[in-house]
C-alpha positions as CSV (number, residue, x, y, z in Angstrom):
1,X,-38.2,54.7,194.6
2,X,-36.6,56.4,197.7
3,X,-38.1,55.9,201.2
4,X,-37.3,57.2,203.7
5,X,-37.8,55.1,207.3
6,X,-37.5,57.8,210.4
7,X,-38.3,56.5,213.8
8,X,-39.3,58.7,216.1
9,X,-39.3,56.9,219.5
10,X,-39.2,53.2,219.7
11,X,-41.9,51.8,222.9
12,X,-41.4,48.8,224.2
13,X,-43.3,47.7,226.8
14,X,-42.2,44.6,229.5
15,X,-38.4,44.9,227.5
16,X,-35.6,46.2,229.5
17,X,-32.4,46.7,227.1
18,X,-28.8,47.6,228.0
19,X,-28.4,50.0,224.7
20,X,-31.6,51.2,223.5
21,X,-30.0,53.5,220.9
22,X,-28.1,49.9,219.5
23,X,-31.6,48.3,219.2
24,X,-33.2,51.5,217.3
25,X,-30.3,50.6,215.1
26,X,-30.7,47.5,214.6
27,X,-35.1,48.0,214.1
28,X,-34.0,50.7,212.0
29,X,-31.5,48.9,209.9
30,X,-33.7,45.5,209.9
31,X,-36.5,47.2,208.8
32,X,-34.5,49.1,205.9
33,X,-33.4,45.6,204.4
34,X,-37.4,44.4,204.3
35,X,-38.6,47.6,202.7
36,X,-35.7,46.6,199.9
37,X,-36.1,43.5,200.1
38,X,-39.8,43.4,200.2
39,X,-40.8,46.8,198.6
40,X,-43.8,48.5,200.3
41,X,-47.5,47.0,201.4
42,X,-49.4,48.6,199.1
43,X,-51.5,50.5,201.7
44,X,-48.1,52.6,201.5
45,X,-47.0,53.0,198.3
46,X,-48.8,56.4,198.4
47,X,-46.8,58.0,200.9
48,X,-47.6,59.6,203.8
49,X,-46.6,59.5,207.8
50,X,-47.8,57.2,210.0
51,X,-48.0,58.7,213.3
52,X,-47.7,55.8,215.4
53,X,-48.1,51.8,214.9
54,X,-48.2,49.2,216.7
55,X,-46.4,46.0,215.5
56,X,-48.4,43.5,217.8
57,X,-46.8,41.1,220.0
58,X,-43.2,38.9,219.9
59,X,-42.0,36.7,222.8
60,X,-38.3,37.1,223.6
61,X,-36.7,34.6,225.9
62,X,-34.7,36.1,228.6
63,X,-30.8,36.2,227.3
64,X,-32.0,37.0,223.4
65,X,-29.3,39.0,222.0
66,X,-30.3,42.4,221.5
67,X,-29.7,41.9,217.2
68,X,-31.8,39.4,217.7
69,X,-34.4,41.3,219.7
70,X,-34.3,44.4,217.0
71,X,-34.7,41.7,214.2
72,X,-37.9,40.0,216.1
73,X,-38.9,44.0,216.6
74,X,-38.3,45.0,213.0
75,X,-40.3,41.9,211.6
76,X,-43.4,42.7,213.7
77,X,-43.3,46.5,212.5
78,X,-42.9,45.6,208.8
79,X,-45.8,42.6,209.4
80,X,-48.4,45.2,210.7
81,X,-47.8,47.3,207.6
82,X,-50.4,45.1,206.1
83,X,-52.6,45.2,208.9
């Protein structure tokens, strides 16, 4: 199975970040290791775009490494998969 994970624009609201391009790397990267780890939700296992989703809600302390951030991020997105 090859899938292919493209992310458009990553929106963030009440986050302020000093690299956003690291922490689309590290969502990005994050969410790769879940889909191979994890496979697909079955809601996806037909293909298709999604043309936006919204992975709910994480609380990040102030002084959260940005890895750390992505990972919290990347978690979320692959959670509301299910949703």
């Amino acid at each position: 199975m090859n899938i292919e994970l493209d992310i458009d624009e990553l929106v963030i609201h009440g986050l302020t970040v000093q690299d956003p391009d690291q922490l689309k790397s590290v969502v990005s990267a994050e969410l790769a290791r879940l889909l191979a780890k994890q496979g697909l939700p079955p809601a996806l296992t037909q293909g298709g775009v999604l043309p936006s989703l919204s992975g709910g809600a994480v609380t990040i302390r102030p002084g959260t490494p940005e890895r750390s951030v992505g990972s919290q991020i990347a978690n979320a997105v692959y959670g509301s998969f299910s949703r």
